[in-house]
ZADO-1210 file (C-alpha; in nm, 4 decimals, padded with zeros to 6 digits):
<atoms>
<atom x="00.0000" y="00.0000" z="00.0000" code="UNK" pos="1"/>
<atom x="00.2565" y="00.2736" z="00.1007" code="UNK" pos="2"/>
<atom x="00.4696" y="00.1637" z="-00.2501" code="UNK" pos="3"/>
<atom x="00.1675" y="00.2291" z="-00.4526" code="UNK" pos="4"/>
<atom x="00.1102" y="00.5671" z="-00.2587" code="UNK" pos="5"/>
<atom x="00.5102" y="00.6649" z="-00.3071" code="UNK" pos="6"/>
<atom x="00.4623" y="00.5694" z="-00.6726" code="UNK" pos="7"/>
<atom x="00.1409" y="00.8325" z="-00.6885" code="UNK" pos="8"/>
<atom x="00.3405" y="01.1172" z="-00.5164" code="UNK" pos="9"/>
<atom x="00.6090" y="01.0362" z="-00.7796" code="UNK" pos="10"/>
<atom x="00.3816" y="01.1038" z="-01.0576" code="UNK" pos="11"/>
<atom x="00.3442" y="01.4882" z="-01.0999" code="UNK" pos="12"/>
<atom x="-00.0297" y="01.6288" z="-01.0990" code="UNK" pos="13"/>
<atom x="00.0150" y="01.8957" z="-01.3522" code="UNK" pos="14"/>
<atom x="-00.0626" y="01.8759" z="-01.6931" code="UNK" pos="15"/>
<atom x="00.1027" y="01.9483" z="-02.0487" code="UNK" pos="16"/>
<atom x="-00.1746" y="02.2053" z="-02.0636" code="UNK" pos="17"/>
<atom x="-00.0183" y="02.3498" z="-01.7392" code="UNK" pos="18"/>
<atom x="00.3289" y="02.3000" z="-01.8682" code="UNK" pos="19"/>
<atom x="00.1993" y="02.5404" z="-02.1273" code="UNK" pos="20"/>
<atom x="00.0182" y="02.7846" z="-02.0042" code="UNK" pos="21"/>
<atom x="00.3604" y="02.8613" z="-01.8023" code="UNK" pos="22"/>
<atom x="00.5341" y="02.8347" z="-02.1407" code="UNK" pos="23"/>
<atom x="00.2795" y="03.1495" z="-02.2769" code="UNK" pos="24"/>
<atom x="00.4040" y="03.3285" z="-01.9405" code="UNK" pos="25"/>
<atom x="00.7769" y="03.2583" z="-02.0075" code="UNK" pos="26"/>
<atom x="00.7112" y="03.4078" z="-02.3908" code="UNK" pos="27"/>
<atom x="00.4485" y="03.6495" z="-02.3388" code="UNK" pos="28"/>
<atom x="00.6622" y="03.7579" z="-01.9923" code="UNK" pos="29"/>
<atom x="01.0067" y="03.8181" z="-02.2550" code="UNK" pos="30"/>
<atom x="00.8374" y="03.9625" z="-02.5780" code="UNK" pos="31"/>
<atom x="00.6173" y="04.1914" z="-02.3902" code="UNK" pos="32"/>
<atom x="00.8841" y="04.3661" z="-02.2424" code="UNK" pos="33"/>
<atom x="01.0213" y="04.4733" z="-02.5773" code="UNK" pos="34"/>
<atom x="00.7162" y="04.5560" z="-02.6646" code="UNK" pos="35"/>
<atom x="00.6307" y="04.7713" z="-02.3556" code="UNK" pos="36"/>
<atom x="01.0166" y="04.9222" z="-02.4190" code="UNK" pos="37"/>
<atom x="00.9035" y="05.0115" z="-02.7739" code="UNK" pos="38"/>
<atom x="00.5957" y="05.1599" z="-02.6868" code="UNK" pos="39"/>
<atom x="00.6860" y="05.3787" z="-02.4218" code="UNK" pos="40"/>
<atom x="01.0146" y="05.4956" z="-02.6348" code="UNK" pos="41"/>
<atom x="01.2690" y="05.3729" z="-02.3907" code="UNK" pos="42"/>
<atom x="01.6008" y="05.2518" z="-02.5205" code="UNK" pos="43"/>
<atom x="01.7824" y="05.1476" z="-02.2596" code="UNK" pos="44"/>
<atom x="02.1469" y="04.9732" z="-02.2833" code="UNK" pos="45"/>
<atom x="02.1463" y="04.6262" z="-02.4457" code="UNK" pos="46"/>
<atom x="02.2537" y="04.5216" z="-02.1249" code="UNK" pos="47"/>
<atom x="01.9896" y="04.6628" z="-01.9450" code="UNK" pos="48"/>
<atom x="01.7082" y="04.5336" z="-02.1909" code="UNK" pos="49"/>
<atom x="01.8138" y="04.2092" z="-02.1151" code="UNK" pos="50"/>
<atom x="01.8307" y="04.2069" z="-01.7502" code="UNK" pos="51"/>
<atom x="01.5158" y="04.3553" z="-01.7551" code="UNK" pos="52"/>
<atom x="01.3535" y="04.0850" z="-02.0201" code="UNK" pos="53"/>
<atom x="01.5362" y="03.8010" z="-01.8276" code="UNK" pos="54"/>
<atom x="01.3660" y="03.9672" z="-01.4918" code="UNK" pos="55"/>
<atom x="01.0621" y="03.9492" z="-01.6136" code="UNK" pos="56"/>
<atom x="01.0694" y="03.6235" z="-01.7469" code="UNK" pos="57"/>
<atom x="01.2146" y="03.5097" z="-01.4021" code="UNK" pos="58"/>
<atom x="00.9143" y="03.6136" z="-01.2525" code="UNK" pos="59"/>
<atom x="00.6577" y="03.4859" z="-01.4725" code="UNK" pos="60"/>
<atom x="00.8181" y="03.1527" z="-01.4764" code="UNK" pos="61"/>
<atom x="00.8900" y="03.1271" z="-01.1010" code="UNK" pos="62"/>
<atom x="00.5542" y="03.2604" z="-00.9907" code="UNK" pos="63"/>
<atom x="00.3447" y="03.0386" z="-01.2076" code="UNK" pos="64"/>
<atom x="00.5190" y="02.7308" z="-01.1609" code="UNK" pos="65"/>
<atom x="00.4913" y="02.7796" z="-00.7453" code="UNK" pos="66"/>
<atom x="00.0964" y="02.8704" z="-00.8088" code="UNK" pos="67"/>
<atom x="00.0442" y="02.5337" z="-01.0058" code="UNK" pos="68"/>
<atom x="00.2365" y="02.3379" z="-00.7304" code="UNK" pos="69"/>
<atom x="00.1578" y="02.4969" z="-00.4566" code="UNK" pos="70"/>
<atom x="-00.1867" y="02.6323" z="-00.4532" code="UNK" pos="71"/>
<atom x="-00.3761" y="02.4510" z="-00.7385" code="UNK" pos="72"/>
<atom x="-00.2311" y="02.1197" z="-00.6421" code="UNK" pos="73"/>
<atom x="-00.1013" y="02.1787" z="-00.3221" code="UNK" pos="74"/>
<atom x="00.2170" y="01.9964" z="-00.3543" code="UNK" pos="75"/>
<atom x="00.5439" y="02.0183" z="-00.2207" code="UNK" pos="76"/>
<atom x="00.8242" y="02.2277" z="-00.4267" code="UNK" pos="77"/>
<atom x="01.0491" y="01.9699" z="-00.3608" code="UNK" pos="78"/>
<atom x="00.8655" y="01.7869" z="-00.6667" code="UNK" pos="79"/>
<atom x="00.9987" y="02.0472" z="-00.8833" code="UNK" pos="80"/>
<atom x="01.3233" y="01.9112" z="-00.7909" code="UNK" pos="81"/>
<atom x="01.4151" y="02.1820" z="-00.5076" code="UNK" pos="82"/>
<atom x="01.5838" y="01.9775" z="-00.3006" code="UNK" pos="83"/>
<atom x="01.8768" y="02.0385" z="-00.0608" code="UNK" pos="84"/>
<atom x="01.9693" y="01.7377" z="00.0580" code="UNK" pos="85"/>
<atom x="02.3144" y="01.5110" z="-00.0803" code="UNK" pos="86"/>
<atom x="02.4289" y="01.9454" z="-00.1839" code="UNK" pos="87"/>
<atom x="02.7838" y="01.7978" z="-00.2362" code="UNK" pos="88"/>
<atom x="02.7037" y="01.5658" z="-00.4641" code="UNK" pos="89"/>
<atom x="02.4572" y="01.7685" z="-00.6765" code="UNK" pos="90"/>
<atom x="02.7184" y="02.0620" z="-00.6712" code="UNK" pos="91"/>
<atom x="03.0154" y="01.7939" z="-00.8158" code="UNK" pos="92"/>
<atom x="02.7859" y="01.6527" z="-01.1022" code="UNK" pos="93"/>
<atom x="02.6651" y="02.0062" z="-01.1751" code="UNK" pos="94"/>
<atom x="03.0393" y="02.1404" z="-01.2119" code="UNK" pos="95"/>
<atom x="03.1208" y="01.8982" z="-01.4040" code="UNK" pos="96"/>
<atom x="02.8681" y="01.8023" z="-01.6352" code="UNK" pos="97"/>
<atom x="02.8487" y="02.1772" z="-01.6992" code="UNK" pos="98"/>
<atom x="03.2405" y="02.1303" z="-01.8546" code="UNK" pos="99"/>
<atom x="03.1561" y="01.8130" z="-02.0299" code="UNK" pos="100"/>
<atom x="02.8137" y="01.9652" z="-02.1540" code="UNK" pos="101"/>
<atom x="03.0459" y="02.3023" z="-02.3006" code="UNK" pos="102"/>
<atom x="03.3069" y="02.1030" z="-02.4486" code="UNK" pos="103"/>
<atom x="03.0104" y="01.8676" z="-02.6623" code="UNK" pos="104"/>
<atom x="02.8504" y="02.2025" z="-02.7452" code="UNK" pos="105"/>
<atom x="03.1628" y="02.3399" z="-02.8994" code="UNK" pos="106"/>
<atom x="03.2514" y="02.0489" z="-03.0752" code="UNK" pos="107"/>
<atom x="02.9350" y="02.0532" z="-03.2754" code="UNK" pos="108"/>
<atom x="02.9198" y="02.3896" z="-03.2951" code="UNK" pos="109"/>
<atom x="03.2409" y="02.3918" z="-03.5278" code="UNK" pos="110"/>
<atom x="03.1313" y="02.0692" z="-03.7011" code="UNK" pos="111"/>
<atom x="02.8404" y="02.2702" z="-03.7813" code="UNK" pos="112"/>
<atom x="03.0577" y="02.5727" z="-03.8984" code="UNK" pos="113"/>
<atom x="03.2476" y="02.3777" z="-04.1466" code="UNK" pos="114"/>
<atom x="02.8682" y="02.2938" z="-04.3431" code="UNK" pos="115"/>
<atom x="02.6887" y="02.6020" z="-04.2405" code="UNK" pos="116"/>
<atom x="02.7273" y="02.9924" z="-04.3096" code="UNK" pos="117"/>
<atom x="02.8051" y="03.1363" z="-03.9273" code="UNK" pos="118"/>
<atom x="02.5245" y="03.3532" z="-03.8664" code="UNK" pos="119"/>
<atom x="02.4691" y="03.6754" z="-03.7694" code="UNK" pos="120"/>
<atom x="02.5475" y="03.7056" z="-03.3890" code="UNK" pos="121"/>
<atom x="02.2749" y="03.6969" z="-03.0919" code="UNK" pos="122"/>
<atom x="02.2267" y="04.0367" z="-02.9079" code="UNK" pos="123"/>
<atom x="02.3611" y="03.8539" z="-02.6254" code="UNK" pos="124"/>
<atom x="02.7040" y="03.7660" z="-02.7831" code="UNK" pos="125"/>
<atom x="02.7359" y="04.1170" z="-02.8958" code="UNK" pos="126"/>
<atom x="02.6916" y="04.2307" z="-02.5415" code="UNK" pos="127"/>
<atom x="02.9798" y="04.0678" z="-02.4931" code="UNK" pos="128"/>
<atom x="03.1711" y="04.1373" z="-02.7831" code="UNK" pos="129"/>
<atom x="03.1271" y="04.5092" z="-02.6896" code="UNK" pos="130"/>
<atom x="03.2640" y="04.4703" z="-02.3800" code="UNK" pos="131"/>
<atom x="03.6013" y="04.7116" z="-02.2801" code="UNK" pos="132"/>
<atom x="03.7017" y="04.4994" z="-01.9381" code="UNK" pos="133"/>
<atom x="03.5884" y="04.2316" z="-01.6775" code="UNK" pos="134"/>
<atom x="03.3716" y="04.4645" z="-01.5087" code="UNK" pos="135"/>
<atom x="03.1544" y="04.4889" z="-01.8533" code="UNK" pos="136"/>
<atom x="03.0908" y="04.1310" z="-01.8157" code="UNK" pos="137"/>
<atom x="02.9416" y="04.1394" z="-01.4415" code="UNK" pos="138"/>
<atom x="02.5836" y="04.2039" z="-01.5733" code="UNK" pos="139"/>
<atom x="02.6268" y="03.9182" z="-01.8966" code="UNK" pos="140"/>
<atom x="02.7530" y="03.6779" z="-01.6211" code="UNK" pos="141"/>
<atom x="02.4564" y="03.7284" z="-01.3647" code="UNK" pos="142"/>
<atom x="02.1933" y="03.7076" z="-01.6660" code="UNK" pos="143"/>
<atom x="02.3794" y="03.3844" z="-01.8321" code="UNK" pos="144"/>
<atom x="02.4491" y="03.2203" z="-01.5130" code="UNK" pos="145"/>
<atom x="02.2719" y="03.2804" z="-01.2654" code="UNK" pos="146"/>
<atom x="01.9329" y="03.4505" z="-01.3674" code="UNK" pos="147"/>
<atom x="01.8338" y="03.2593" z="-01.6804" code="UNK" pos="148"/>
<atom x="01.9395" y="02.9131" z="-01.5472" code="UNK" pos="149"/>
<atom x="01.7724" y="02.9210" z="-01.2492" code="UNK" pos="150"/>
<atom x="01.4634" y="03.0306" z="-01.4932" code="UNK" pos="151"/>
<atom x="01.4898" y="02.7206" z="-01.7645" code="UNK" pos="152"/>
<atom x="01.5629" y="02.5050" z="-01.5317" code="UNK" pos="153"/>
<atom x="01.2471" y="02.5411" z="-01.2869" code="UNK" pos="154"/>
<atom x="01.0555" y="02.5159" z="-01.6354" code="UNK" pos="155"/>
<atom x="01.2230" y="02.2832" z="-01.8404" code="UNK" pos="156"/>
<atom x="01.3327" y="02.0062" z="-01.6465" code="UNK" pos="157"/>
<atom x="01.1738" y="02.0818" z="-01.3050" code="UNK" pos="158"/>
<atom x="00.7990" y="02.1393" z="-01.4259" code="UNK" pos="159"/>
<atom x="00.7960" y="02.0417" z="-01.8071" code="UNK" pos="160"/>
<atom x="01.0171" y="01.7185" z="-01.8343" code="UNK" pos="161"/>
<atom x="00.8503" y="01.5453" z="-01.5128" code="UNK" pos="162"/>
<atom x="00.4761" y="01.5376" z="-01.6916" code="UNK" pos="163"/>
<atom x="00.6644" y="01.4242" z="-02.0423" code="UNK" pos="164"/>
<atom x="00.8613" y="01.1682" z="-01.8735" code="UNK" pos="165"/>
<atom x="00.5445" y="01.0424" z="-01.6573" code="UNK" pos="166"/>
<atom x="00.3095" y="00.9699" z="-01.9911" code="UNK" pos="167"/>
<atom x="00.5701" y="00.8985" z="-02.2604" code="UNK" pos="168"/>
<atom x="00.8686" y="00.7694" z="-02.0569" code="UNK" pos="169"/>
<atom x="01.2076" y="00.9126" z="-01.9519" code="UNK" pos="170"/>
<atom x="01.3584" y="00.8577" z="-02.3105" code="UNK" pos="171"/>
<atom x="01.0899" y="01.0651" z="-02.4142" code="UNK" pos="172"/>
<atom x="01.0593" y="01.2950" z="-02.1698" code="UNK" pos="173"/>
<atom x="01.4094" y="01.4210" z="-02.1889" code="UNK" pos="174"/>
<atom x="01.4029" y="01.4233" z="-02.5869" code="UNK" pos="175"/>
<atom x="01.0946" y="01.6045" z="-02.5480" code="UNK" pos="176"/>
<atom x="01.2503" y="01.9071" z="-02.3179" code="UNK" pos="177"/>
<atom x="01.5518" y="01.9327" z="-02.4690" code="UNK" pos="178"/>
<atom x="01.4206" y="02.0181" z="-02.8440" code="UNK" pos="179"/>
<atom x="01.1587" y="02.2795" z="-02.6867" code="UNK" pos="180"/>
<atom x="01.4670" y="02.3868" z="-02.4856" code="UNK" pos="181"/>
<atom x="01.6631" y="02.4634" z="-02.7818" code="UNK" pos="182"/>
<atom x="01.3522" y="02.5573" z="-02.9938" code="UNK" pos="183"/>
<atom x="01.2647" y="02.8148" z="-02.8010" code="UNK" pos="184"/>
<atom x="01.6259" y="03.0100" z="-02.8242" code="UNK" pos="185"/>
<atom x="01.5160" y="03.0811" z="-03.1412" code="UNK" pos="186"/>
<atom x="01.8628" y="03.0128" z="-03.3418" code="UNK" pos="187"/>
<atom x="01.8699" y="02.7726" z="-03.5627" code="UNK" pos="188"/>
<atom x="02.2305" y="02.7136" z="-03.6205" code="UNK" pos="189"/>
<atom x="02.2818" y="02.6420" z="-03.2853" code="UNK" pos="190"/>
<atom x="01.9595" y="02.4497" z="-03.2253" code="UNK" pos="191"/>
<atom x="02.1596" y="02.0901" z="-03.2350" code="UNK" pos="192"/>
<atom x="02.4443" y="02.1638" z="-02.9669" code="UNK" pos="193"/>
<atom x="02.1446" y="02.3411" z="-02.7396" code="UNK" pos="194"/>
<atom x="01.9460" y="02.0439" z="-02.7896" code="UNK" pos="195"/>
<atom x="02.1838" y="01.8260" z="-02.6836" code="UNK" pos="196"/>
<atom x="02.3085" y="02.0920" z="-02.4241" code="UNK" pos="197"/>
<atom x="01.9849" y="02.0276" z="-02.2985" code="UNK" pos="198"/>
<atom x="01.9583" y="01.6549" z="-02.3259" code="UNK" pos="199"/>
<atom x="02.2790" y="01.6741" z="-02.1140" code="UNK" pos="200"/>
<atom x="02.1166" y="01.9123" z="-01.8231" code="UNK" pos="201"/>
<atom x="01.7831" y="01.6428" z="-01.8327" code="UNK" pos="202"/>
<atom x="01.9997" y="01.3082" z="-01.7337" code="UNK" pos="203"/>
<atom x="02.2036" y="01.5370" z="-01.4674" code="UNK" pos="204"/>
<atom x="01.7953" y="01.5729" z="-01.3201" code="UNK" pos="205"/>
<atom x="01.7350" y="01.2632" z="-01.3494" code="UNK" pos="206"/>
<atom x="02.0845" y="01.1421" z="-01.2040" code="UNK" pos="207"/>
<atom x="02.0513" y="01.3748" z="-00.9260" code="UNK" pos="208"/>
<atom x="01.6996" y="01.4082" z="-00.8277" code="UNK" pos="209"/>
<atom x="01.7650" y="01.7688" z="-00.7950" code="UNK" pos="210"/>
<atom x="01.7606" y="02.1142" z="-00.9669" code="UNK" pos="211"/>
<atom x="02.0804" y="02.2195" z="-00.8518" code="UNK" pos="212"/>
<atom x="02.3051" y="01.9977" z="-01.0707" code="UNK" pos="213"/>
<atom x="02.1434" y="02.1124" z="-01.3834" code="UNK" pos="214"/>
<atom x="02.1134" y="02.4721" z="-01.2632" code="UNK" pos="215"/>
<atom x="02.5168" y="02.4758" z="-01.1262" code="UNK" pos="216"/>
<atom x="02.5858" y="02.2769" z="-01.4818" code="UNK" pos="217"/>
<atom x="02.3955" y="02.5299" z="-01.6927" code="UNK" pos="218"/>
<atom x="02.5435" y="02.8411" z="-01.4859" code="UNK" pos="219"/>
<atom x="02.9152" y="02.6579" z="-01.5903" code="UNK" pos="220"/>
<atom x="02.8277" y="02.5790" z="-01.9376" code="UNK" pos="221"/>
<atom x="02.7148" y="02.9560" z="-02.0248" code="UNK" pos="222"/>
<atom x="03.0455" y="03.1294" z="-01.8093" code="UNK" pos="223"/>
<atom x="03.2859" y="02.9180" z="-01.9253" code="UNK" pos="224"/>
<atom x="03.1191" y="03.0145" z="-02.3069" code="UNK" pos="225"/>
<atom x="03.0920" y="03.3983" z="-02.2287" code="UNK" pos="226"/>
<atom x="03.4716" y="03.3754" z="-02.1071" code="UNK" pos="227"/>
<atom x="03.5431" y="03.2416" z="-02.4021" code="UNK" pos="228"/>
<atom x="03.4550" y="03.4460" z="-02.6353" code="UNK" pos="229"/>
<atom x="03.5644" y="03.7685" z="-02.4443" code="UNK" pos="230"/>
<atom x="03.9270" y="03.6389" z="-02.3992" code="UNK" pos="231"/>
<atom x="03.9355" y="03.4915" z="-02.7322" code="UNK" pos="232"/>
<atom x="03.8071" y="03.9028" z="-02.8835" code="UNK" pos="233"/>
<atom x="04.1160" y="04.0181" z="-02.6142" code="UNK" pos="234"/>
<atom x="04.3655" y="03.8136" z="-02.8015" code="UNK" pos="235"/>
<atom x="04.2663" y="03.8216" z="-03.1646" code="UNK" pos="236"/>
<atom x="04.3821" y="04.1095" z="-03.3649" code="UNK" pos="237"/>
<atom x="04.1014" y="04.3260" z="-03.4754" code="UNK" pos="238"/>
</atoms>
């Protein structure tokens, strides 16, 4: 009797029609502020436009998702995979699948380059490109590693992949995640290595039962890739 109760606590109550009506936050949350910025005139700093759309998305994303959990199904958030117990281990496997996840993404990235035209770059990279020293990179580095993971991963493998993996099977479910993951960054050059970037940040869920690996491994993934590509403008002649 208690198995079969475990086994119906393990089973998320939420629905793919929950999973995206949160999704229509997460969009309507990002493209609205544009909008709003367009409408009232306001042309802030790159930088700032993007803290500001990451914000908002943050808060969309964070406050549905503990509505659904909390208050329509009155679950713990713990099933969303915020838990802080075995930190150590969660912290290791996020570290460093986070390295293993950015060396796979470059790899395909330049296979990719040698059959595809490189395309134009993502108002993120050139936020980066533009930047004069380390201190320019402070608010790039809180958005890319901090704010935005924390963000994708409550949705995409904490809310989204559990209901996936419950009706179609964890195969599935992570397949399933990953290409809306990478789908839904809108580049299509890059929409292989994010997919699999993704895949990659799934299976450290699953293997750890908790949010922080893939949060700590997507925080890695996108400093060690903003790093990168500042050093790499720093040492190239121009």
């Amino acid at each position: 009797m208690k198995s079969v109760v475990k086994e119906s606590r393990d089973i998320p109550p939420w629905t793919v029609r929950d999973s995206l009506a949160v999704l229509l936050l997460l969009a309507a949350s990002g493209y609205g502020t544009g909008f709003v910025l367009r409408w009232a005139g306001w042309r802030p700093p790159l930088a700032y436009q993007l803290l500001l759309a990451g914000g908002m998305q943050a808060v969309a994303v964070l406050c549905g998702v503990y509505y659904l959990v909390r208050f329509k199904y009155g679950r713990s958030l713990e099933e969303v995979g915020l838990k802080w117990r075995n930190l150590g281990r969660s912290l290791g496997l996020g570290l460093g699948g986070g390295v293993i996840i950015f060396l796979i993404v470059i790899l395909l990235g330049g296979l990719l380059q040698r059959f595809l035209p490189e395309p134009a770059p993502q108002p993120f990279a050139e936020l980066v490109r533009r930047a004069r020293g380390f201190r320019d990179l402070l608010l790039p580095l809180f958005i890319a590693s901090f704010l935005a993971p924390i963000t994708e991963e409550v949705y995409f493998r904490g809310f989204f992949y559990p209901v996936l993996k419950a009706r179609y099977g964890t195969l599935a479910g992570q397949l399933g995640s990953s290409l809306l993951f990478a789908f839904l960054h809108f580049d299509l050059f890059r929409f292989l290595p994010l997919a699999v970037g993704g895949w990659g940040l799934a299976y450290l869920y699953e293997r750890s039962g908790s949010l922080i690996a893939p949060v700590v491994a997507h925080g890695t993934w996108n400093a060690i890739m903003i790093l990168l590509l500042f050093f790499s403008l720093k040492v190239l002649p121009h």
